[in-house]
N, C-alpha and C positions, 0 to 999 in steps of 0.2 A: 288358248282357252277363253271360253267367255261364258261370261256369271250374268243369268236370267233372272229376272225379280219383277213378279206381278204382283197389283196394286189396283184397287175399285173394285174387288168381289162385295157383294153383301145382299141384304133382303128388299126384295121390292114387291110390287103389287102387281099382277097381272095388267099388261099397257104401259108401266113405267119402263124407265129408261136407267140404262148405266152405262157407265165408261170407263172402260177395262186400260189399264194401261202395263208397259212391260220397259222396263231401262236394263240395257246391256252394258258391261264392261267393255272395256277394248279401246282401241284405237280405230279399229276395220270396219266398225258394224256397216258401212254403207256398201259391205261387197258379201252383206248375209241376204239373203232371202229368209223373210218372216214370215210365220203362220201364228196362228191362232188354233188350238185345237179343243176340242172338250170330252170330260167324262162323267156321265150320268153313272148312280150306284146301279152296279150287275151291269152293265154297257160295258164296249169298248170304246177306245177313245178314236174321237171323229173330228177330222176333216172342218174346221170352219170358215174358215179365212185366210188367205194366204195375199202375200204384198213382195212384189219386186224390188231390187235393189235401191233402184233410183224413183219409186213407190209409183212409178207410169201406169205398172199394171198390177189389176187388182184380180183373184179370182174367190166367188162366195159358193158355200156348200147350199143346195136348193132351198134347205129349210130355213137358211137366214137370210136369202138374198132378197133386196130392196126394205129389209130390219134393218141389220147390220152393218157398218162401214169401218175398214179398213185404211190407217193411217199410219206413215210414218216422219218421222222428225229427223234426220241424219247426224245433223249440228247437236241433237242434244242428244241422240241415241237411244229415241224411245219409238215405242211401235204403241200403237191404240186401237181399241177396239169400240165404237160406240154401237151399242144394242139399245133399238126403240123398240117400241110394239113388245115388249119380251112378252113369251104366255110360258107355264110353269113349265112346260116340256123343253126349256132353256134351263132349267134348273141343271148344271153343273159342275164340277172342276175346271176352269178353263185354264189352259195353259199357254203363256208361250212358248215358241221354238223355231227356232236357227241353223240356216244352212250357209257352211260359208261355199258360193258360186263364183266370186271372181263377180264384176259388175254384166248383169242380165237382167234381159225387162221378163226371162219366165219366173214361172213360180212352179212351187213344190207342194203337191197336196197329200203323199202319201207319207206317215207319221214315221216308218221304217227308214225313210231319206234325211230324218233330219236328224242334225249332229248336236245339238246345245238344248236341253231344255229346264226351264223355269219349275218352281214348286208346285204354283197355280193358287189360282183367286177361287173362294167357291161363289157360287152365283145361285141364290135361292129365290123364286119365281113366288110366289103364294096363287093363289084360286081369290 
């Protein structure tokens, strides 16, 4: 079992920057595959980020990539998320979430594959 806990939701200014962070329980976390997912109010939850075991490879949903950057820390069992450029259609729930894969440089972008997830930050964008 491992216990998800996100951290760095809050309000910013359209162009500002935040840094979403997520700490896992366990012993194993370097054999999860991490994502990062989000949900806008009346949305489904989407796809944003996802990172490899040994954090080699990264892959980003369209509408954040070259924003957004995917990180993780093994040794301290955190996964990060830094979002620049944010514009208010970033406004949402972001979560994270855990696949335990055994060590692999793929990643997991579909929300239904993944096995552990977090309560979630909310992330509020202004105009």
């Amino acid at each position: 079992q491992v216990q998800l806990v996100e951290s760095g939701g809050g309000l910013v200014q359209a162009g500002g920057s935040l840094r979403l962070s997520c700490t896992a329980s366990g012993h194993t976390f370097s054999t999860y595959v991490m994502d990062w997912f989000r949900q806008a109010p009346g949305a489904e939850r989407e796809f944003v980020a996802g990172i490899s075991t040994s954090g080699g490879n990264t892959y980003y949903a369209d509408s954040v990539k070259g924003r957004f950057t995917i990180s993780r820390d093994n040794a301290k069992n955190t996964v990060s998320l830094q979002m620049n450029s944010l514009k208010p259609e970033d406004t949402a729930v972001y979560y994270c979430a855990a696949k335990r894969t055994g060590y692999t440089e793929g990643v997991r972008t579909n929300r239904k594959a993944m096995d552990y997830w977090g309560k979630g930050t909310l992330v509020t964008i202004s105009s």
